[in-house]
Residue, then its C-alpha position, 0 to 999 in steps of 0.5 A: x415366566x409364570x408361577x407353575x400353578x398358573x401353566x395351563x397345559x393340553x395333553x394328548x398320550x406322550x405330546x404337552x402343549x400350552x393353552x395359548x390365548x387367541x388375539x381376537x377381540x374378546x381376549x384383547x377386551x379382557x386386557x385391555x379392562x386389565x391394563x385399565x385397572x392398574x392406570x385407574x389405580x395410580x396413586x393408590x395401595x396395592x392391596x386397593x388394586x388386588x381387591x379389583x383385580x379380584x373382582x374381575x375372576x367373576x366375569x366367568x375367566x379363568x382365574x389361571x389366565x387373569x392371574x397370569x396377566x396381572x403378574x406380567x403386568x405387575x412387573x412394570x409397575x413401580x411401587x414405593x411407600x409414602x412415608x419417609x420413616x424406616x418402618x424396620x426401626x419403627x416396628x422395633x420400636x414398638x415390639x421393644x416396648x411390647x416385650x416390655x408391657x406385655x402382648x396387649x389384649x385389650x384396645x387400651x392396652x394396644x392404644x398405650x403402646x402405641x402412645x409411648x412409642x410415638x412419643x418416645x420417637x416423636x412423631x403421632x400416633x397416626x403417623x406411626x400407625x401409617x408408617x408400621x407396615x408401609x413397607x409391606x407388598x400391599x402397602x406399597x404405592x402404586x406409582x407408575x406403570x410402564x405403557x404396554x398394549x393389550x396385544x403386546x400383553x397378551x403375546x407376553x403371556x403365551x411366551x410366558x405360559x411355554x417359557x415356564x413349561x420349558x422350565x422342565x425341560x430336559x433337552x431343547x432342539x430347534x431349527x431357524x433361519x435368519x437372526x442365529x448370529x443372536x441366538x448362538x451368542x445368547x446360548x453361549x451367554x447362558x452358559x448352554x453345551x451346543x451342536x449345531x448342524x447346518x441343513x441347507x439354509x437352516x440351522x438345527x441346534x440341539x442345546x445341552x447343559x453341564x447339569x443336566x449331563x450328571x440329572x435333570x435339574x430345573x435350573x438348567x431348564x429356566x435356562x432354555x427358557x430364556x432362550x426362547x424369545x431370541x428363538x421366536x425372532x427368527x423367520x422360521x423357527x421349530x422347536x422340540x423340547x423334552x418336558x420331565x413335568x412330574x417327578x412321581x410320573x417319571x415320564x418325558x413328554x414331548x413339545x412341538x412348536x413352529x413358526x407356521x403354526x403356533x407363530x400367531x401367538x407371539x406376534x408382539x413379542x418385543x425383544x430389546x437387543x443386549x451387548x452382552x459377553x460370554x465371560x468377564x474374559x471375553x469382556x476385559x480382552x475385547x476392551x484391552x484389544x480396542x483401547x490398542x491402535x492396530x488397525x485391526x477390527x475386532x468383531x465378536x462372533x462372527x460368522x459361523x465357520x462350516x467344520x464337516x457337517x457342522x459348523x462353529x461360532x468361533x468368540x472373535x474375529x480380527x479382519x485388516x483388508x484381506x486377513x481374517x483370523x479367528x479366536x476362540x477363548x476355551x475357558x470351561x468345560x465337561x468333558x463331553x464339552x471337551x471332546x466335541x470341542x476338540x473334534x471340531x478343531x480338527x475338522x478344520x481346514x484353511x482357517x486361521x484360528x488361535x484357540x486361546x486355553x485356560x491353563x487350569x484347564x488345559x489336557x494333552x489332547x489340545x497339544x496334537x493340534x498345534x500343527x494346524x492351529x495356534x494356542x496359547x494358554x492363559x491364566x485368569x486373563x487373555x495375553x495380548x502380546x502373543x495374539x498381537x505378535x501372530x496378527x503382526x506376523x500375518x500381516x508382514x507375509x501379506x505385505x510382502x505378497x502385496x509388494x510383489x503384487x504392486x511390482x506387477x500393475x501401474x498405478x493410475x491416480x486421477x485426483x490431484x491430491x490423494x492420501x496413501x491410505x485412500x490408495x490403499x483401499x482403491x487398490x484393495x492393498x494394506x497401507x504399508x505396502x503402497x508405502x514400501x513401492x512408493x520407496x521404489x517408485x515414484x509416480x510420474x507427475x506427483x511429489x509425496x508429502x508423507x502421507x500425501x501424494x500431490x500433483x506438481x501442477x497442484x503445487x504450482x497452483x498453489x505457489x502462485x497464489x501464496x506469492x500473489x497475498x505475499x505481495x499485496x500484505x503478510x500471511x500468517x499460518x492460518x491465511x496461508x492453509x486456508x489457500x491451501x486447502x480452498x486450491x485442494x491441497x492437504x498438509x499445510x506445513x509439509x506443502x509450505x515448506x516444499x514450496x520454499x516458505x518458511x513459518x516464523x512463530x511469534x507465539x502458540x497461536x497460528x494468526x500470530x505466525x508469519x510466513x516468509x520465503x526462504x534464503x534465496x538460491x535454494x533449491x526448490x524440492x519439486 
């Protein structure tokens, strides 16, 4: 974003376009020779780098173009002063002694001033004279410099010349495809109304802010700037924007941008991916819900859901096998906000949804849709309890669908060892309900070892070869879950102890363990 005496615009009766810059050689030359004088300048005062820059305007440019590169580049510059005095205290210092002596009007006046202070400080005079104003801009030096190419320059600036006409806008509407799960989240990040319509594989959004509902304000409108380069991500993109640029005008021009033909101009726009949450809301809900042990994957805004013509980013989704339940965290509002909100809710249909509500903010109209949907007021932060109770509640009635289901079908196990969880997901069911049929069920040919199902000939195996090390020398429990493992069984202690070992502890470490049969007449288990 630039400076607004830097835009350089084109008008044409009631459209507004900025002058964008060609990627061809000339222009690639001109910031390249730019780039170059802020890497020659390494080490040296910024004021030293502002006189080349400003020799460079006389190469017939215009000085709205070399300026807008300069301050782009400026921002990946570190600059920093080279003394390590303060130089606050150091010019109190001397305005002290200043109002002291009077404003010095003569050379020996402003040579004795300087004197005392840097002897009453104790340092030189020419330490103090360097040190006075080292903290101003122009003083400051130049360090480093962040890498950057003449083509990513350059595309920067043309971003930069519509982010900041945008800054007048009053009302963006765009259409994409493709990269709109990152683009509905940062409309929400920034605060930003939204409608958005679906039309066939593409998504037209038309993006207004509480501000701008009551007057134009500039802060909303550096607002849809920055949304514009998560925009330009996007496949194909067009985007229509309102333009309110003079006030004494009181006329509102419009901008018209896509992909096709204006796309050239940003092709080396780099937009680095940010984890960002709309709300500290969100943000401590999802950390509290993650910490949990529920099984559940928590997913921040997930697909959008169709509602009538158009469709909603719901703020999260819970997803356990084949449960999908959405929430959606209403924490601000406008009441256009409100009411576009609440009609969307009701166009739903075959959705789980909990609407989670602000209670400062809450209205009666939210009440008539708790026939088809779950609320849950809330204050300062999401509970958990509630949402974890509905989720368990979900899944019990599917467990029980499951169960119903399992009844139906033979199980069909192939490998020799297998965990209830692995099939679980071979049967596209949730644990629990494999757990709860093999209560009923046993599988012929396998022995369930808590959460383990094992062949009985796999056990057999087993049994053989710890008998075999047992007679030729002792085992303790390390040597023993090493057979067990290399013959593909799981769960050292369950299997030993079905197979009638026991383990005699002499201490916490298992080498110093002992395994021994145990009393003889036992039944075996399997």
């Amino acid at each position: 974003m630039l400076p607004s005496s830097l835009l350089i615009t084109r008008r044409r009766r009631d459209r507004i376009k900025p002058v964008y810059v060609e990627l061809n050689q000339e222009n690639l030359s001109v910031a390249h020779l730019i780039i170059q004088t802020y890497t020659d300048h390494l080490g040296k005062k910024k004021f030293e780098l502002n006189e080349a820059l400003s020799g460079l305007e006389d190469l017939g440019y215009d000085y709205r173009f070399l300026r807008g590169l300069s301050i782009l580049l400026n921002r990946k510059c570190l600059l920093e002063s080279k003394t390590t005095l303060d130089p606050f205290k150091i010019r109190k210092h001397v305005f002290k002694i200043t109002h002291k002596h009077g404003f010095p009007t003569t050379p020996n006046a402003r040579q004795n001033i300087l004197h005392q202070s840097a002897t009453e400080l104790g340092i030189t005079i020419e330490t103090l004279e360097n040190t006075l104003y080292s903290d101003l801009e122009n003083e400051l030096i130049l360090k480093d410099i962040e890498s950057i190419s003449p083509q990513s320059l350059l595309s920067w600036y043309n971003l930069s010349l519509t982010q900041t006409l945008l800054f007048y806008s009053t009302e963006l509407t765009f259409t994409v495809t493709g990269n709109w799960q990152r683009i509905f989240r940062q409309i929400k990040w920034l605060g930003l109304i939204y409608i958005i319509r679906k039309r066939d594989e593409e998504y037209e959004i038309k993006v207004d802010g509480p501000t701008s509902l009551f007057k134009l304000n500039r802060r909303y409108g550096t607002s849809l700037a920055k949304l514009l380069p998560t925009i330009l991500q996007c496949q194909d993109w067009s985007v229509k924007a309102k333009i309110f640029r003079q006030k004494r005008e009181r006329r509102l021009l419009n901008l018209e941008l896509d992909s096709h033909k204006q796309g050239k101009y940003f092709a080396s726009v780099e937009i680095p991916a940010k984890e960002v949450y709309d709300s500290l809301v969100e943000q401590d809900f999802a950390k509290r819900f993650n910490l949990l042990d529920t099984g559940w994957t928590l997913t921040r805004e997930p697909s959008p859901i169709p509602v009538g013509r158009h469709v909603m980013l719901p703020d999260f989704l819970f997803k356990k096998n084949k449960l999908k339940i959405y929430l959606e965290i209403v924490g601000f509002w406008t009441p256009q906000y409100l009411q576009n909100k609440i009609k969307k809710l009701e166009l739903i249909n075959n959705i789980d949804l909990v609407v989670a509500v602000d209670k400062n903010l809450a209205c009666q109209k939210l009440e008539k849709l708790r026939a088809k949907l779950r609320i849950i007021y809330y204050q300062r932060k999401v509970p958990l309890k509630p949402i974890l109770l509905y989720l368990q509640e979900k899944e019990n009635l599917l467990v029980k669908e499951q169960i119903r289901f399992l009844r139906t079908i033979p199980f069909s196990i192939q490998k020799p060892v297998i965990d209830i969880k692995e099939l679980a997901n071979q049967l596209d069911v949730l644990k629990a309900a494999v757990k709860e049929i093999l209560k009923e069920r046993q599988i012929p040919g396998y022995v369930r070892l808590g959460d383990i199902l094992i062949r009985q000939s796999k056990l057999t195996e087993i049994k053989k070869r710890l008998d075999a090390q047992l007679e030729e020398r002792e085992l303790n429990l390390t040597e023993a879950s090493q057979i067990i493992n290399d013959t593909g069984g799981l769960n050292s202690t369950f299997i030993l102890d079905i197979l009638g070992f026991k383990i005699e502890w002499a201490g916490i470490d298992p080498r110093s363990t002992k395994i021994t049969l145990k009393e003889k007449g036992r039944k075996k288990r399997f």
